[in-house]
N, C-alpha and C positions, 0 to 999 in steps of 0.2 A: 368490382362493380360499385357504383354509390346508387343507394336505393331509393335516396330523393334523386332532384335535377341537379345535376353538378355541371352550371356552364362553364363553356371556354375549357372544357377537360385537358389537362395535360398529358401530353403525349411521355412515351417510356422510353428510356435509354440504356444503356449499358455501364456507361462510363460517365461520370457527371466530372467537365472540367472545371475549376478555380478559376477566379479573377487571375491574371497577373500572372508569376512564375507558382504561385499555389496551385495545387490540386489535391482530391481526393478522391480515389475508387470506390465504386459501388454503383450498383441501381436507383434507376430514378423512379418510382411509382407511378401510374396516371394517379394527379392530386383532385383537388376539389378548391371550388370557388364559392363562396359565398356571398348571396346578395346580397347590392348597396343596401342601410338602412334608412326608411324613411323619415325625415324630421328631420330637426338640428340637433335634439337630445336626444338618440333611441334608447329604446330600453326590449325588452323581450329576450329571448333566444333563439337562435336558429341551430338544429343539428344536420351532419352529414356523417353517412355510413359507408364504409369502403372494404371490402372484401379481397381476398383474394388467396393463390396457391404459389408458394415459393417449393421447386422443385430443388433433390437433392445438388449439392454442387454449385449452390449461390452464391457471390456474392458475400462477404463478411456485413457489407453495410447494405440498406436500401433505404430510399428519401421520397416520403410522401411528401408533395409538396402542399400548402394549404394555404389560399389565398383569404387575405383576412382585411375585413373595410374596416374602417373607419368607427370609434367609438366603440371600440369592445372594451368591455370593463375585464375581463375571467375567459380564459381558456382553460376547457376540460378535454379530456382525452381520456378514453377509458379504450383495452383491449383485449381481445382474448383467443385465441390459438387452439386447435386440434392436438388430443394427443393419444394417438391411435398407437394401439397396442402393437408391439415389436417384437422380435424373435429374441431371446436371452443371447446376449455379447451384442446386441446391435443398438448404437444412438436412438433414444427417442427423439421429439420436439422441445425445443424451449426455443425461446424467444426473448429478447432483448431489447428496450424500449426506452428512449429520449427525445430530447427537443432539439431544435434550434431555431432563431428569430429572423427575422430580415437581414439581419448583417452580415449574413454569409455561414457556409457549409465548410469556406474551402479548410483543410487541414491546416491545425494552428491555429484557428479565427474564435480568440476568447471572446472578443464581441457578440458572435453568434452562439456560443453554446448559451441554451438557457435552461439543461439540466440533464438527470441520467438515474434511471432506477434499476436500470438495467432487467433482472427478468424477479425484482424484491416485489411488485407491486402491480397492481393492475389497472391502474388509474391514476390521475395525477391534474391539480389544478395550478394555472398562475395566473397571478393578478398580478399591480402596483403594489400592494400590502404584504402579501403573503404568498407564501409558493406550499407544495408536498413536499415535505424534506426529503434533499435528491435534487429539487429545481430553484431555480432564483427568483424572486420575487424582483418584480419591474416593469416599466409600462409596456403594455399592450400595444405596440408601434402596425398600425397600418403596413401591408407589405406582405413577400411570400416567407410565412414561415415553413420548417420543415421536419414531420416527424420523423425519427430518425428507427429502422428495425434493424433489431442485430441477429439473424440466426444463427444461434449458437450450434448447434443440432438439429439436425433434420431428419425425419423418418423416411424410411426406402418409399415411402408411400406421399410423400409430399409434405408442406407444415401449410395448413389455411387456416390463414387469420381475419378478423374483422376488427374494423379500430372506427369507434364513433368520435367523432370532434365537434363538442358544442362552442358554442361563441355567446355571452350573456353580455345584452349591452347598458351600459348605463356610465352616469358620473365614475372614475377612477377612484379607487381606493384611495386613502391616504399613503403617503411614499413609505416604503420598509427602509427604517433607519439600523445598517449596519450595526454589531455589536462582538466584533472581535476581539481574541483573549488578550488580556495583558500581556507585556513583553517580559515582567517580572514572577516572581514567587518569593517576595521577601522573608516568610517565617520559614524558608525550607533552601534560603541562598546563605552557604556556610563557608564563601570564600574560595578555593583552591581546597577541590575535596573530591572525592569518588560518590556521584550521584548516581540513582539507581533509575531506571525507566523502562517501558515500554512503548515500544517505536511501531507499533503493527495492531491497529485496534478497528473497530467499528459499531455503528449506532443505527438509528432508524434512517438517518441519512443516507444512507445506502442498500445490506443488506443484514443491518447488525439488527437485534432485538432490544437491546437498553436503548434508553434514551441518552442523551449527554447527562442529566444529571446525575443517570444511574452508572455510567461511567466512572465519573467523577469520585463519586462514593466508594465505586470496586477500586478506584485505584488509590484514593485513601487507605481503605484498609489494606491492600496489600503495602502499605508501608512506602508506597512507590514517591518519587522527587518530580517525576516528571512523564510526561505521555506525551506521544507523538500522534495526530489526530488522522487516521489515514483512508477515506472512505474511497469505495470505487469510482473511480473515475467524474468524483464532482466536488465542488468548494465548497457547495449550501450549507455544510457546517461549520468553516472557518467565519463567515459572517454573525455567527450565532452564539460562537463562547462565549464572549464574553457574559455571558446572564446566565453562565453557571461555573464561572471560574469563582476560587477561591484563592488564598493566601498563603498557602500548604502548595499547591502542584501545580507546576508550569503546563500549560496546554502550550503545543508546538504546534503548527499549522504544517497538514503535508494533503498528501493524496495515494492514495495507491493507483498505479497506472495499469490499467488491467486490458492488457493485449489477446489476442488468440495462440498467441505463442509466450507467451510469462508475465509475470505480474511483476510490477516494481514499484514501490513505493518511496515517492518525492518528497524528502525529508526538509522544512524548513522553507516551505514555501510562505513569500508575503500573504498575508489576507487575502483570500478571494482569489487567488492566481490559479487557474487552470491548465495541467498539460494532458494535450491531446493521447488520442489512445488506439487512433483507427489506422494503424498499420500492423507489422509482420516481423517477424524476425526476419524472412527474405528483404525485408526494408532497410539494411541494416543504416541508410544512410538517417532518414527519420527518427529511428531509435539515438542513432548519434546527436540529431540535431537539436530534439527536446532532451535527451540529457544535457544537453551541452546549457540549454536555458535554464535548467534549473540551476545547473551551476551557478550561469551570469546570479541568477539573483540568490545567490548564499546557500544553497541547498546540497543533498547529497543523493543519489543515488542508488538504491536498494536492490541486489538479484533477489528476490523473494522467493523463499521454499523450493528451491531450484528443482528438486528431483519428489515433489508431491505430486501422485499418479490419479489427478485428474486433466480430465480435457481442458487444454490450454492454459494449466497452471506452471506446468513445470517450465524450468528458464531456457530458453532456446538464443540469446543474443551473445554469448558469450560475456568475456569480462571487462574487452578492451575498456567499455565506457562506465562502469559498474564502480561507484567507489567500496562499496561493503556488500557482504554477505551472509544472507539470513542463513544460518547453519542449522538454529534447532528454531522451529514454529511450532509452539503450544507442546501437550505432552510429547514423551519422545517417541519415536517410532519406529520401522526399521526408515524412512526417506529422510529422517535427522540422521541418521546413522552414514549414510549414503552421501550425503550433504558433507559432512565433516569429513568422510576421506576425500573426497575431491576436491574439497577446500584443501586438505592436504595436500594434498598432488600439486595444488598451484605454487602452495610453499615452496614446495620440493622442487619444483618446476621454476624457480626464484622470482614465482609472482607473487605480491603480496594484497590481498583487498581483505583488514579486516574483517573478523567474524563479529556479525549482530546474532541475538535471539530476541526473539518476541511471539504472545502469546494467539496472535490471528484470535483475538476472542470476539466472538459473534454472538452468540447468545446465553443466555443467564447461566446457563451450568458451563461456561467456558471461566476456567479462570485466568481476570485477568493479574499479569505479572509473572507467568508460568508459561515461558521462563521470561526471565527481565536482564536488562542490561545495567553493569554498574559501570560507568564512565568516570574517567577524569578530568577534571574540565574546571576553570581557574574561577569561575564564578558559573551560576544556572541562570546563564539566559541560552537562548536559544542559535548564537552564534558559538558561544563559548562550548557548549556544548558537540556543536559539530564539529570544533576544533578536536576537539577529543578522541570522536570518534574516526575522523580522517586520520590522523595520527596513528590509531589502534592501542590506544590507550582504554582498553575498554576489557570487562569479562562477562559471563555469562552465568546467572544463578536459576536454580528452579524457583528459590524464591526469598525474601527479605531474612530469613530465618541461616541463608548461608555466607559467613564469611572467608575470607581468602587475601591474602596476599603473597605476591610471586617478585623476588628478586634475583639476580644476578652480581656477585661482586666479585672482584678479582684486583688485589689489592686497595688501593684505597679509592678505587673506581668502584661505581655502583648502578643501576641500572634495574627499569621496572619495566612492567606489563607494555608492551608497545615500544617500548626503545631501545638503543643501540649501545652495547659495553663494547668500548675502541680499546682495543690491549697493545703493547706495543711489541709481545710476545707471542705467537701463536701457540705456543708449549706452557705458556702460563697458566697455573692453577684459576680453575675459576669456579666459584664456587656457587650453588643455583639453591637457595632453601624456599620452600614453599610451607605457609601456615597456614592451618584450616580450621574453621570452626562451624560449630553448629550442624555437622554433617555428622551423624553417628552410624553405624553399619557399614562404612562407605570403605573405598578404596581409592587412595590419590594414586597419579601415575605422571612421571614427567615424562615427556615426549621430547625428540629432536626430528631432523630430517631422517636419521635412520629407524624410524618408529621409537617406540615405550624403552626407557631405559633404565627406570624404576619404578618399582610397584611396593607399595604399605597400606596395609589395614587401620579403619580407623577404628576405635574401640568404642565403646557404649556412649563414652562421655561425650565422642560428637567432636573433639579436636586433636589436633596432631600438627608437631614442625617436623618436616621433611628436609635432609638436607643431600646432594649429591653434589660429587664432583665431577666437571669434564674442564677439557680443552677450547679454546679459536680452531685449532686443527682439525678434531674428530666432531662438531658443534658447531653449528652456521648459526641456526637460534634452536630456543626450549621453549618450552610450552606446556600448561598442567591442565589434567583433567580428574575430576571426583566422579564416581562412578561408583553406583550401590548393586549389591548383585541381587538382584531383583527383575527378573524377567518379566517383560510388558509383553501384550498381543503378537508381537512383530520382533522384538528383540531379546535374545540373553539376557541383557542388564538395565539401566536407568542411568542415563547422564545426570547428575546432579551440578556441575560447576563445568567449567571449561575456558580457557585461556588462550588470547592473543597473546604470538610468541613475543619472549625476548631476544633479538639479533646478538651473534656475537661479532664483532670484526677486531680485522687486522689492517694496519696502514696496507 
């Protein structure tokens, strides 16, 4: 209901279709209109109040539509939700909350998104100047915009919500001048080297608690090369590093794409580039068609935390279109554990999509770089680095404190983490040594496709060279992991390091 006059009410729909061959599912809300202003400079505000009850079985999206005249300086938007107590094992309410402008709804339309707090915030203003980190900052264009709800969860009992929408008019702010991160990190680019980073992060732009410069600074002191910027499902922080980059750490511009069926994270997006998020894993074509753009524009692909046992985190798209996967996310647990045999299986199954880790850090007691990625990659910019990890040229530490290197030689061939030793013997000696440091109580283990094929204790001092022999015959690739026996919440032990295999082949 709106509890002032809302003329011209809009009618409700089920299905809202797209211009063109576009579309996107969901409800349409009756919206609000608000009246012309009088003058040629208005100034004042006008609010509208809208109610209502979204029953179990909605809908993933619903679009309040809001008709907006002329001369608004600031749209506000504030909302709030029922959450009536539930039986223990049953969904409560939450709710999920964004924008979008006159330039359209339909699926895909960067134009129209003008932001996403999802269910971090309860409120949220934009202007020309300035936006809620989360939304874009930009003119206030006449036209229908459209709030955007997402219920996440709905109680057996209904979710009723209410959303007021002010409108303040007046002169437009001055324009928000862009300030995105450098393409460099010169005091931290060492040439053709193994860079360290964290690809899975978040700030107040989303649902994180640091701010970017408090970012910045956790990922200083974890010693880290480089971060990957990944907030849910919006850009408003790629326009913004730059006014806390520094000279020390590449900021990489991504997004996490956060579905109702798994999260993935768009590694190495341009500035400001948006991908959609309002589909299904039953979509599988949608899932394909925005991966497939991030591709076009230099990027990769993330299955995030595949098997984490919350509502619509775990990965449901499979890996056709997946270039990496996130195997351990933040400390370990038993669904890191879970994660890396099924990454297994894929091996084994002769698919190969790079393992990443990274520390999903959201708030201040998360730490960030735990675990991190160490890459290799022929200079740190943010191409050179995706080459790397496409390749699987990459490993997995808890944190700056562990080192590692994993070979394969077999005469005067040699071969590292991600690559292929071509033998012209399959009965040929080949020889696999793995060196560890900085890991003390730990135990290394090399792996092939037929599981662990050796295990050694590391001793106090924290280092050890491992060496084993196999074949091209009994060995397709090897693979090493450090492990402290040290039982967490969930698991036996503690992953400490862990390794993209090395291939072996035969002509």
């Amino acid at each position: 209901m709106c509890e002032q006059p809302c003329e011209d009410r809009l009618p409700r729909r089920t299905v809202l279709a797209g211009s063109g061959a576009l579309a996107v599912a969901g409800a349409l809300l009756p919206g609000v209109v608000f009246a012309e202003p009088a003058g040629a400079e208005p100034t004042g505000e006008q609010t509208r109040t809208v109610t209502g009850t979204l029953p179990p079985g909605v809908p993933d999206w619903h679009y309040l539509p809001v008709d907006v005249p002329r001369g608004v300086r600031e749209i506000e938007v504030v909302y709030s939700y029922d959450r009536p107590q539930v039986p223990p094992g049953t969904r409560g309410n939450a709710l999920d909350i964004g924008m979008f402008s006159p330039a359209g709804i339909q699926l895909g339309n960067e134009r129209g998104f003008r932001g996403w707090s999802g269910g971090a915030r309860d409120r949220f203003t934009i202007s020309a100047g300035a936006a809620t980190p989360g939304y874009l900052p930009g003119p206030i264009e006449p036209g229908r915009w459209h709030v955007i709800l997402g219920p996440y969860t709905v109680a057996p009992q209904g979710l009723t919500y209410r959303v007021d929408i002010t409108l303040r008019f007046g002169r437009p702010d001055p324009a928000f001048t862009p300030r995105p991160a450098p393409a460099s990190a010169p005091a931290r680019n060492r040439g053709r080297a193994w860079y360290r980073g964290d690809g899975h992060l978040h700030t107040v732009h989303s649902d994180g608690r640091r701010t970017p410069a408090e970012l910045v600074a956790a990922a200083r002191a974890a010693e880290l090369d480089f971060i990957v910027s990944t907030e849910h499902n919006t850009s408003s922080a790629a326009l913004q590093w730059g006014a806390h980059a520094v000279d020390d750490l590449l900021i990489v511009d991504g997004e996490e794409v956060t579905t109702r069926t798994g999260h993935w994270p768009a590694w190495n997006l341009p500035a400001g580039k948006w991908i959609d998020w309002r589909y299904r894993a039953t979509d599988r074509r949608e899932f394909r068609r925005f991966a497939e753009e991030v591709h076009r524009a230099g990027g990769l692909v993330v299955a995030a935390h595949p098997f984490t046992p919350c509502f619509g985190c775990s990965w449901g798209f499979g890996y056709q279109h997946a270039d990496l996967v996130e195997v351990w996310n933040g400390p370990w647990t038993l669904d890191d554990e879970a994660s890396v045999i099924s990454w297994d299986g894929l091996l084994r199954g002769g698919t190969f999509r790079p393992a990443v880790g990274n520390s999903d850090a959201h708030n201040l007691d998360h730490v960030v770089g735990l675990p991190q990625n160490v890459v290799l990659a022929d200079e740190l910019t943010p191409r050179r680095l995706m080459d790397g990890f496409k390749a699987g040229r990459n490993w997995i530490a808890e944190s700056a404190q562990v080192r590692l290197e994993l070979t394969a030689a077999a005469g005067s061939r040699r071969a590292g983490i991600g690559e292929r030793l071509r033998t012209d013997d399959a009965g040929l000696a080949v020889t696999i040594e793995l060196t560890v440091a900085g890991v003390p109580g730990t135990a290394v283990r090399l792996l092939d496709q037929n599981g662990p094929q050796w295990i050694q204790p590391v001793d106090a001092g924290g280092a050890a060279t491992v060496r084993w022999t196999t074949q091209a015959r009994y060995s397709t690739w090897v693979r090493a992991e450090v492990r402290r026996p040290v039982p967490t919440a969930t698991t036996p032990d503690t992953m400490v390091a862990l390794t993209n295999p090395i291939f072996l082949d035969t002509p």
